[in-house]
Each structure stands twice: as structure tokens, then as C-alpha cells.
KOLNU-538168 format. One record per residue (C-alpha): residue number from 1; residue in three letters; chain; x, y, z. Coordinates in steps of 0.2 Angstrom, whole numbers, plus 5000, padded with zeros to 4 digits. Layout:
N
  nr rest kette    x    y    z
 NUM  ala     A    X    Y    Z
...
END
This chain:
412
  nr rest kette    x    y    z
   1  unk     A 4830 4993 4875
   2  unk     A 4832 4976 4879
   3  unk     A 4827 4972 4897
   4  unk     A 4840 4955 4898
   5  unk     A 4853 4965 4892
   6  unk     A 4848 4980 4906
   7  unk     A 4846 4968 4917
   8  unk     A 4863 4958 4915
   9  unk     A 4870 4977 4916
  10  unk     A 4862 4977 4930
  11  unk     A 4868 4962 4938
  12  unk     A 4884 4965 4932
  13  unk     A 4886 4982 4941
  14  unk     A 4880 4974 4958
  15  unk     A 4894 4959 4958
  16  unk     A 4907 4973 4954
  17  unk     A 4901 4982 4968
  18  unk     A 4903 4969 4979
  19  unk     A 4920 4962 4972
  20  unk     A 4926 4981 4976
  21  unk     A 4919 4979 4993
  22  unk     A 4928 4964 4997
  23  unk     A 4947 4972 4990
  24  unk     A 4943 4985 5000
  25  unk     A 4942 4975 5019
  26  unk     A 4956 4965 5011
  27  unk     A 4966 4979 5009
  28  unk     A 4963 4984 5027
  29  unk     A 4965 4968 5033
  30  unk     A 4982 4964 5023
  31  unk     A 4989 4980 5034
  32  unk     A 4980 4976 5050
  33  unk     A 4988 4957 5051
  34  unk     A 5006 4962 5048
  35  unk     A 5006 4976 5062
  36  unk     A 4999 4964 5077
  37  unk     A 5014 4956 5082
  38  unk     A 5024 4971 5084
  39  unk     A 5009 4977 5097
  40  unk     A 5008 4960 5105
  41  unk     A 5027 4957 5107
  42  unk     A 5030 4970 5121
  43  unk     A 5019 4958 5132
  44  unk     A 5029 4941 5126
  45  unk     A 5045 4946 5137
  46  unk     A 5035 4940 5152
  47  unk     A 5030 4925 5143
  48  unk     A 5045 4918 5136
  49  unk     A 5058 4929 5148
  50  unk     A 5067 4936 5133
  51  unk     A 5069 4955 5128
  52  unk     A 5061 4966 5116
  53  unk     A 5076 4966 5106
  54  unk     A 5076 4946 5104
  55  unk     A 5057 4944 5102
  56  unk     A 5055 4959 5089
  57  unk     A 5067 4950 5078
  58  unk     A 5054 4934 5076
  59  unk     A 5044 4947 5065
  60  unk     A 5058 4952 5052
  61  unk     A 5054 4935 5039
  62  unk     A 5033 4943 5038
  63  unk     A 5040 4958 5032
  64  unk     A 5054 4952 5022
  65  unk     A 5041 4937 5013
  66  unk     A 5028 4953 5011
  67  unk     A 5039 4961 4998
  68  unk     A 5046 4945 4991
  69  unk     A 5031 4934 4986
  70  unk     A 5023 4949 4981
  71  unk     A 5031 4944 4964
  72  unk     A 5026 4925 4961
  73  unk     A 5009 4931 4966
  74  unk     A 5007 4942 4954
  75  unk     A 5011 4930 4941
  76  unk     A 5001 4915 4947
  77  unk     A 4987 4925 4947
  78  unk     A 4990 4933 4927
  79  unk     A 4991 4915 4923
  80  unk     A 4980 4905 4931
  81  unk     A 4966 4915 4943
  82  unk     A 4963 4932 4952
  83  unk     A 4947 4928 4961
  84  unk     A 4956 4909 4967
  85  unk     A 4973 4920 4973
  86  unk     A 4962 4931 4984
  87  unk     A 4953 4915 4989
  88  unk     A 4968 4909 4994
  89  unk     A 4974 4926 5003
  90  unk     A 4959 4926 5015
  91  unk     A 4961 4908 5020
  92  unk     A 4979 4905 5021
  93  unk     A 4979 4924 5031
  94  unk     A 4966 4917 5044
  95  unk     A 4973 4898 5044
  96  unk     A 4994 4909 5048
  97  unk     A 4984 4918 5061
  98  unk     A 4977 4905 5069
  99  unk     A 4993 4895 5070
 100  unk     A 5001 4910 5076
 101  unk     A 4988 4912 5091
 102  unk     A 4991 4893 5094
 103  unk     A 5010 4892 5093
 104  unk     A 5015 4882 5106
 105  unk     A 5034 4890 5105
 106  unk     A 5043 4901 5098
 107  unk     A 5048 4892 5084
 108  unk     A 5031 4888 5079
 109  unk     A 5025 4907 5080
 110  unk     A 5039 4913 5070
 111  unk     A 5035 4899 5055
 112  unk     A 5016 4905 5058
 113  unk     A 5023 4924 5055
 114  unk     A 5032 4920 5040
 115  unk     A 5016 4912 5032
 116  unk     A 5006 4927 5038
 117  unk     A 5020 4938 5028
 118  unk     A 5018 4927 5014
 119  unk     A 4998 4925 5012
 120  unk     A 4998 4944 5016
 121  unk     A 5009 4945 5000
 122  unk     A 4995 4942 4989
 123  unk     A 4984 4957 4991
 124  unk     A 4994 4971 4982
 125  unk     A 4998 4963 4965
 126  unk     A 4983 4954 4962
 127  unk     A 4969 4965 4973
 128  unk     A 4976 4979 4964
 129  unk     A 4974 4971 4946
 130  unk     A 4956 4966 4951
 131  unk     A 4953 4985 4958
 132  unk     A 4956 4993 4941
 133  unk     A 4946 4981 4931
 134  unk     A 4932 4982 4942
 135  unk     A 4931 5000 4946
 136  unk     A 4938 5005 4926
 137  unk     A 4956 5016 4935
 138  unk     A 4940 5027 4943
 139  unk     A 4949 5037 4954
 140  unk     A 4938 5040 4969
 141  unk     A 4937 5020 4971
 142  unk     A 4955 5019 4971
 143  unk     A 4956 5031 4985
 144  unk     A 4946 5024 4995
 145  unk     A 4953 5009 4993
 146  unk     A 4970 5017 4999
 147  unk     A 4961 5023 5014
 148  unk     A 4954 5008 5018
 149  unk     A 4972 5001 5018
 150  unk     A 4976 5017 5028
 151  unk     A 4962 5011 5043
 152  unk     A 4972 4994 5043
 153  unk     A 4989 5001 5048
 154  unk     A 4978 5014 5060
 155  unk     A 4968 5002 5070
 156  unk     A 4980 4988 5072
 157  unk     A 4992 4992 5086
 158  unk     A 4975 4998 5095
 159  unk     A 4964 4983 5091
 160  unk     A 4979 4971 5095
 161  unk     A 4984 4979 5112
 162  unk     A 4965 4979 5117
 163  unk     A 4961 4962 5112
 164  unk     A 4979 4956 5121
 165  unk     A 4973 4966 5137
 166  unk     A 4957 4960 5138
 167  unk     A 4958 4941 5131
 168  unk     A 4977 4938 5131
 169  unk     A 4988 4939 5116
 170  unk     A 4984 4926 5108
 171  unk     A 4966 4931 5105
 172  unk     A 4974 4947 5098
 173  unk     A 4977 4932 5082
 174  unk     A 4963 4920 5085
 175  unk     A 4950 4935 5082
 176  unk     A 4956 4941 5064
 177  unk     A 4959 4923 5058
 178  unk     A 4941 4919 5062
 179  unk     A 4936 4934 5051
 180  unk     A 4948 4932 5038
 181  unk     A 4943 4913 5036
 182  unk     A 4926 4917 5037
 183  unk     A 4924 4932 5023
 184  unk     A 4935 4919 5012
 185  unk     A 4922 4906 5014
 186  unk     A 4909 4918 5009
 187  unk     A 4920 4927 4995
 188  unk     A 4924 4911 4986
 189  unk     A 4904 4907 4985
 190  unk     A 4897 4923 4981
 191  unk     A 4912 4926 4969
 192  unk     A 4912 4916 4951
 193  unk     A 4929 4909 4946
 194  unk     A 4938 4917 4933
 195  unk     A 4952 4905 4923
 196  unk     A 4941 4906 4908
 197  unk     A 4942 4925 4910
 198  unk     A 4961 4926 4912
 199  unk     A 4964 4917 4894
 200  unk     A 4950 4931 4886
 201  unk     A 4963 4947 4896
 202  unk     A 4968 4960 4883
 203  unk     A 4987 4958 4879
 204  unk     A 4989 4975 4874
 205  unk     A 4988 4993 4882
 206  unk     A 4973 5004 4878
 207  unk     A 4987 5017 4873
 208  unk     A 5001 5008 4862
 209  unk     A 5018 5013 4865
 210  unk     A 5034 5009 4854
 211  unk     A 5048 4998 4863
 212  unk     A 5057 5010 4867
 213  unk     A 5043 5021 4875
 214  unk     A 5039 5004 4884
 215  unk     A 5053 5003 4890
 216  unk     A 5059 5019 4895
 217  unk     A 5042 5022 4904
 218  unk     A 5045 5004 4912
 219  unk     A 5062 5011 4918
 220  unk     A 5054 5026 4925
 221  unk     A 5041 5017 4937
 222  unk     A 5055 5007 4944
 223  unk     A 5064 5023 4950
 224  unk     A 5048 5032 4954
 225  unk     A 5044 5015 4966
 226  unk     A 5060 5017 4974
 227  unk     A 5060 5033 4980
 228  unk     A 5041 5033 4984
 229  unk     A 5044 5019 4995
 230  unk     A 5060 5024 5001
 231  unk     A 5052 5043 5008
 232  unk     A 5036 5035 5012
 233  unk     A 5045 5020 5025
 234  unk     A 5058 5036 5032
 235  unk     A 5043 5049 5037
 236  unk     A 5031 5034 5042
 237  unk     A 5044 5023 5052
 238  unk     A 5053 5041 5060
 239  unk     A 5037 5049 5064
 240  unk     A 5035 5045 5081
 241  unk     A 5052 5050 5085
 242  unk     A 5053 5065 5076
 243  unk     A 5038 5071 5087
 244  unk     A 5047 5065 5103
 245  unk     A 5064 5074 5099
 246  unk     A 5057 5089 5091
 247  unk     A 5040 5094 5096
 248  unk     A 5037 5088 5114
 249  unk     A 5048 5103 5121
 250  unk     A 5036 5115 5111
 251  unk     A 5019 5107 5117
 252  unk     A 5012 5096 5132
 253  unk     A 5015 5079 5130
 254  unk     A 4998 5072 5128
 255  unk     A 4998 5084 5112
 256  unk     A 5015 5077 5103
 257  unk     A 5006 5060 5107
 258  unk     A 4992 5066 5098
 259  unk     A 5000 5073 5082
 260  unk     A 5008 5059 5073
 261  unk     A 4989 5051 5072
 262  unk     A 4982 5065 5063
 263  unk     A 4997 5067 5052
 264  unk     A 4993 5054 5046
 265  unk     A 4976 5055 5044
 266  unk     A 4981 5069 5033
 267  unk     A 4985 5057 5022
 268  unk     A 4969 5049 5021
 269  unk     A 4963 5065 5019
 270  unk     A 4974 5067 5003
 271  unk     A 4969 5052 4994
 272  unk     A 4951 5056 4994
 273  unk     A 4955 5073 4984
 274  unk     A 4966 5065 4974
 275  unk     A 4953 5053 4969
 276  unk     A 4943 5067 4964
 277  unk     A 4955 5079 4954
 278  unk     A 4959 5064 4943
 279  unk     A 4945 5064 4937
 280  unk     A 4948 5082 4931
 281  unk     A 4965 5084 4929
 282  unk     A 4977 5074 4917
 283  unk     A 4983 5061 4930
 284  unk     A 5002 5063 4923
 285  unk     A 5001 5081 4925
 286  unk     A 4994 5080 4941
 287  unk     A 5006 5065 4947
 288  unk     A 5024 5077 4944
 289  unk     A 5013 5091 4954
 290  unk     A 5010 5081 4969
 291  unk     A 5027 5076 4971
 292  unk     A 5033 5092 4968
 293  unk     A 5024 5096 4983
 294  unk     A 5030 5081 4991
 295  unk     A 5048 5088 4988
 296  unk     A 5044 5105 4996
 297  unk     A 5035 5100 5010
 298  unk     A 5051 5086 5015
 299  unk     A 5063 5102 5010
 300  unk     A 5054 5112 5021
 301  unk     A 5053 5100 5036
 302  unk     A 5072 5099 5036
 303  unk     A 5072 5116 5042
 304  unk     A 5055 5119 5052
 305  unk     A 5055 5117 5071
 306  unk     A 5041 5115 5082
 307  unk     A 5021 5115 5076
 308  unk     A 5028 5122 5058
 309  unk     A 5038 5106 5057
 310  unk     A 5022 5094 5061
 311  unk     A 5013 5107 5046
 312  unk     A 5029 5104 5034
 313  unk     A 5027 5085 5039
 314  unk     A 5008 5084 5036
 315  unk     A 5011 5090 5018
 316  unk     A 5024 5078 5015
 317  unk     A 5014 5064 5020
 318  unk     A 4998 5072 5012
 319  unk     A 5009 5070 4994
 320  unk     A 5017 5053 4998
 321  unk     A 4999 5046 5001
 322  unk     A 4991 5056 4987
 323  unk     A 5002 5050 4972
 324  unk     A 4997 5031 4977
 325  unk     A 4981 5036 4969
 326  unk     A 4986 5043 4953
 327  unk     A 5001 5032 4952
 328  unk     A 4990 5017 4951
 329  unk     A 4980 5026 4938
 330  unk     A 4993 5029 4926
 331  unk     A 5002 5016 4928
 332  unk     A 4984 5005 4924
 333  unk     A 4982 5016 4907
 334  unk     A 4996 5012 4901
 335  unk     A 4997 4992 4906
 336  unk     A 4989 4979 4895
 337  unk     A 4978 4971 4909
 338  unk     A 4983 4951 4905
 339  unk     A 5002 4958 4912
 340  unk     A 4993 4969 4924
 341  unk     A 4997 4957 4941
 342  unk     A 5017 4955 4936
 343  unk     A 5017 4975 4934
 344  unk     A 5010 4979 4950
 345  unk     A 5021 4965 4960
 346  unk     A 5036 4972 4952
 347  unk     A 5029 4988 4960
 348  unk     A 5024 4983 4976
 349  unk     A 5041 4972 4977
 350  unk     A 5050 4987 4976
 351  unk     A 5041 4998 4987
 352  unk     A 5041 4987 5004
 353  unk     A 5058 4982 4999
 354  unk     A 5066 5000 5000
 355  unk     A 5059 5000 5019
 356  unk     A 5075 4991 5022
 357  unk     A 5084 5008 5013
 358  unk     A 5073 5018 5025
 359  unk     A 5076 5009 5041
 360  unk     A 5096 5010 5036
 361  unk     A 5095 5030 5032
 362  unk     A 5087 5035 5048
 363  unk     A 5101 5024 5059
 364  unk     A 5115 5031 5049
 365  unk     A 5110 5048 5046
 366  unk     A 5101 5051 5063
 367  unk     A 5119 5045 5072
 368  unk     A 5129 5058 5061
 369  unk     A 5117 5074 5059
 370  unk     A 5099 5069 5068
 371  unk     A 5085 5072 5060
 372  unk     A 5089 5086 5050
 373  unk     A 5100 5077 5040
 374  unk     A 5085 5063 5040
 375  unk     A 5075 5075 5034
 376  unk     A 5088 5086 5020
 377  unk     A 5095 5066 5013
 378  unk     A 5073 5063 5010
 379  unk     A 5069 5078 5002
 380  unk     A 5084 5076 4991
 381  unk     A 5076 5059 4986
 382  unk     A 5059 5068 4983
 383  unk     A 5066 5079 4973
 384  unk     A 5072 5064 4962
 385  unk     A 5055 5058 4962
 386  unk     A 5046 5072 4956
 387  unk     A 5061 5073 4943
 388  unk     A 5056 5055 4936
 389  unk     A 5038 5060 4936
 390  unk     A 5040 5075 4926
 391  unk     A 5050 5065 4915
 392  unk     A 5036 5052 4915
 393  unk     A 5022 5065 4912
 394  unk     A 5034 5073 4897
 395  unk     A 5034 5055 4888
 396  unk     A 5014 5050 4893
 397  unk     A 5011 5069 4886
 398  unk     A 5021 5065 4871
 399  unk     A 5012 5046 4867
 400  unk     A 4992 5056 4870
 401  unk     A 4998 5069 4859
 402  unk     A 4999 5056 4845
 403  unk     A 4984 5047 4849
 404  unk     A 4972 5056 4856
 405  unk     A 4957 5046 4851
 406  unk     A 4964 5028 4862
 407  unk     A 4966 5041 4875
 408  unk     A 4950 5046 4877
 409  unk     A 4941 5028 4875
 410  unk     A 4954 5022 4888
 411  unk     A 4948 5037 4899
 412  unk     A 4930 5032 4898
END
């Protein structure tokens, strides 16, 4: 054997590893920024003498630009460069935070959050795309990927309401941006650019399709993105009330506070396994049985009372979490990687869009039947996502029955 070619290997395998381990503090980053003005904010009515319910409102364009540039950064980075965009997320994430944390007004702050919104936009469609090249769809890299993401939205409001406490509220931005701006410095020079890279991308799927397997498997991930999002945003935003209405008469109160944490960390649990049994198991065969489990766990929530309803709930939030890993996976194998970004910000677009959907269910629905009727209207919806995913792994079962060969390189 050549030693300069094991040595390129070699080399080779040590910048993916790195590149991995900078998507992965992205990913928790991307989720801790978004979440720190809703911690801080319920110390800005003595600042500015307004209420929650005027200040909260400030926070509504971040969330909105989230979902929305999520697209045209997708396609920048098919286009022109992947490592440059998340170049760009680092530093425009740290210089919005630091605006934020020096916004002399109101106005300013809300510009600052916007731009936060929008540089935070960046990390799904592109990190993403650069994920699955690096790590080749591995599923236990994915996962822990997903938990990183997972410690983002977990630490924030903690981190944030410490560091506001301690230092005052505007430290709860300053700190993040200095390590946002800083990682970026040191991820654009240990990183080589790309551009040459994304002329050389393979235009075709490792698995070819027809058109209309295309695009009937196209259709089918924009129904699946839908109603993932829309039952993930309903269980994740209710949760904490749920608890309050329906489990702190059954426990001591100190407990219920407890819970909805390690609900959620069920769901970290979840995408660990699921990492795991992907490797084993067909990932479109294992994708329809996690949402069917999905769809029993919500059905069985609507009914549950008391500890049975947090044990319902964990299993619900178990399989929402878990098919993020194996929906990524599939949805990689069957993707030509120069189009990669634009998938995945068509995907991402329409799963923090539907959080609008979720926010509007819970206020309609809990006005007219409470969270029964929350919880009977999102199980309905799981059950139409595990129908789209069976119907998904009927057609990707159908397509690796006629090529099994592409299949298994793509697998390697």
C-alpha cells in the first residue's frame, strides 16, 4: 500500500472529524441563540416599563426570518459555497448578538433580533447538507448531531437567565456572540474553501428514480414535513402547560416542574437508538414504524390522565425526535447531493413554518375542548404522517427492489 495515499486517508478522516465537530456546536448554538430573548424578556418590563405581552412580541420577526431564509440559504450555498455560508452563520450570529446586547432601544434590539433569526437561518439547510457528506448519512453521527441541537433548546433559557442575573441581560447576548464570532474566526482557517468543490457535486441520486417516482416521493416529504413539524411545535410548545393543568393535581409541584425536562430528554434518548438501528434496519421500514408509534403514543395521550399521561407523552416525543434521524437519512439516499441544500431548506422551511399551525391549534382547540381535544386533533395528524411514510416506504421499497446493487453502494 501506498503510504501518501494512507496518509491522505488519513488526513482526510481527521478534517471530516473536525468539520463534524464544528456542525455539531453549530447546531446547538443555532437553537441556544433563538431561545435567549424569550428568557431575558421577562426582566425587560422594568427596563423599558412595558408588559410581557408588548416585549414578547419584538421576538416574532427571528422566528419568522428562521423559517423563511432558510430557503435562499440553501440555495446560495448549492451554488456558490457550503463552508463560506457556515462561515457566514458563525459571524453574522455573533456580530446580531452583539448588536442585540448593545441595542441602545427597542428598535434597535428588535432589528438585531431579526438579523439573529436570519443568520440562525443558515444552519439547517446548509449544516445539514455538509453533515451527510461528511459523516456518508451514518446514522449514529446524525443523531448526535440532533442531540446536540437538543442541548441548545435545553440550556438556553438556564444559561440566559443566569448570565442576565448575574451580569445583566445584555451579557446574556455579549457572551454567545464572543463565541460565535470567535469559533468563526477559527473555522474559516482551519476549514479549506469549497467553490471548486461545489462545481465537481454529483447531479444525480445514488438511487435513480423516474419523474414520476421523483416526484411523487418529493410530494410525500412535503406532507411528511408538515405534519412532523406541525405535532412536534404542539407537544413541545403545550408541554409545560399540559403538566400544569393535568399532572400537578396528581403529584407535588416540584415533581410536575420536573417532568417536562426529562420528557424531553426522552427524546434525546431516542435519537441515539435510532442512530443505531439504522444501521440495521431498512431506514424506510423503520421510518413508518416510528411514526406509527408516534401516532399511538399521541392517541393514547388524549386519553391518559396523570403519570400515564407524562409515559404516553414521553413516547410521543420519543418518536417525533427519533424519525429526525432516519428522515434525514432517507431523504440523503435518495437526493443528488449538488441539490442537497435547496432539499433540505425546502424541508426545514416547512417545518418551523407549521409552528404557526401549532401555536393556532393549541389556542383554538384548547378554548373549545382543552387539551383533550389538543391532544385527539394531533394524533389525528400523526396518524396522517405515519400514512405518508408508509406510502413512502411502499415506493423506496419498490425503487431498491429494482436496483438492488445502487442500493447497497449508496448504503456503503
Amino acid at each position: 500500500m501506498n503510504p501518501t495515499t494512507v496518509g491522505h486517508s488519513g488526513h482526510d478522516e481527521a478534517h471530516k472529524r473536525q468539520l463534524i465537530g464544528f456542525l455539531n456546536w453549530a447546531h446547538g448554538l443555532d437553537h441556544f441563540v433563538l431561545l435567549i430573548y424569550p428568557t431575558v424578556v421577562l426582566g425587560l418590563g422594568a427596563v423599558y416599563g412595558r408588559p410581557y405581552s408588548d416585549l414578547i412580541v419584538y421576538s416574532t420577526a427571528a422566528f419568522i426570518a428562521f423559517g423563511v431564509f432558510s430557503l435562499p440559504a440553501g440555495l446560495l450555498a448549492d451554488r456558490w459555497s457550503r463552508r463560506n455560508m457556515m462561515g457566514i452563520f458563525y459571524l453574522g450570529v455573533g456580530g446580531s448578538l452583539a448588536l442585540a446586547g448593545l441595542a441602545p432601544n427597542l428598535i434597535v434590539l428588535a432589528v438585531a433580533l431579526f438579523a439573529i433569526g436570519t443568520f440562525a437561518s443558515i444552519y439547517h439547510p446548509v449544516g445539514m447538507a455538509m453533515l451527510i457528506e461528511a459523516s456518508q448519512a451514518r446514522g449514529r453521527t446524525l443523531a448526535f448531531n440532533g442531540v446536540c441541537g437538543n442541548l441548545g433548546v435545553s440550556l438556553a433559557a438556564g444559561i440566559s437567565a443566569a448570565l442576565a442575573a448575574w451580569l445583566g441581560w445584555r451579557m446574556a447576548f455579549l457572551a454567545p456572540a464572543v463565541l460565535a464570532v470567535a469559533t468563526g474566526v477559527v473555522y474559516l482557517w482551519v476549514t479549506p474553501d469549497d467553490r471548486h468543490h461545489a462545481r465537481m457535486r454529483k447531479k444525480t441520486a445514488a438511487v435513480t428514480m423516474t419523474a414520476r417516482e421523483a416526484v411523487l416521493l418529493f410530494g410525500l416529504f412535503i406532507g411528511i414535513a408538515l405534519t412532523a413539524g406541525t405535532v412536534f411545535n404542539l407537544l413541545t410548545i403545550a408541554l409545560p402547560k399540559i403538566i400544569d393543568e393535568r399532572l400537578a393535581a396528581h403529584v407535588p409541584l416540584l415533581l410536575a416542574g420536573s417532568v417536562a425536562t426529562l420528557v424531553l430528554i426522552c427524546g434525546a434518548i431516542a435519537q441515539l437508538c435510532v442512530g443505531r438501528l439504522v444501521e440495521r434496519f431498512p431506514p424506510h421500514a423503520l421510518f413508518a414504524a416510528i411514526t406509527a408509534l408516534g401516532f399511538l403514543g399521541n392517541l393514547w395521550a388524549a386519553y391518559a390522565d396523570g403519570v400515564m399521561l407524562m409515559v404516553a407523552l414521553a413516547v410521543a416525543i420519543a418518536a417525533i425526535y427519533g424519525q429526525v434521524t432516519v428522515n434525514d437519512i432517507v431523504l440523503a439516499r435518495y437526493t443528488a447531493d449538488a441539490w442537497r441544500g435547496r432539499i433540505y431548506a425546502v424541508r426545514y422551511f416547512l417545518l418551523f413554518v407549521s409552528a404557526g399551525v401549532a401555536i393556532g391549534m393549541i389556542a383554538l382547540l384548547h378554548d373549545k375542548g382543552g387539551f383533550p381535544l389538543v391532544l385527539a386533533a394531533n394524533a389525528a395528524i400523526a396518524l396522517a404522517m405515519f400514512v405518508l411514510t408508509a406510502g413512502l416506504a411502499v415506493l423506496v421499497g419498490h425503487v431498491e427492489r429494482r436496483q438492488p446493487e445502487a442500493i447497497a453502494q449508496a448504503a456503503e
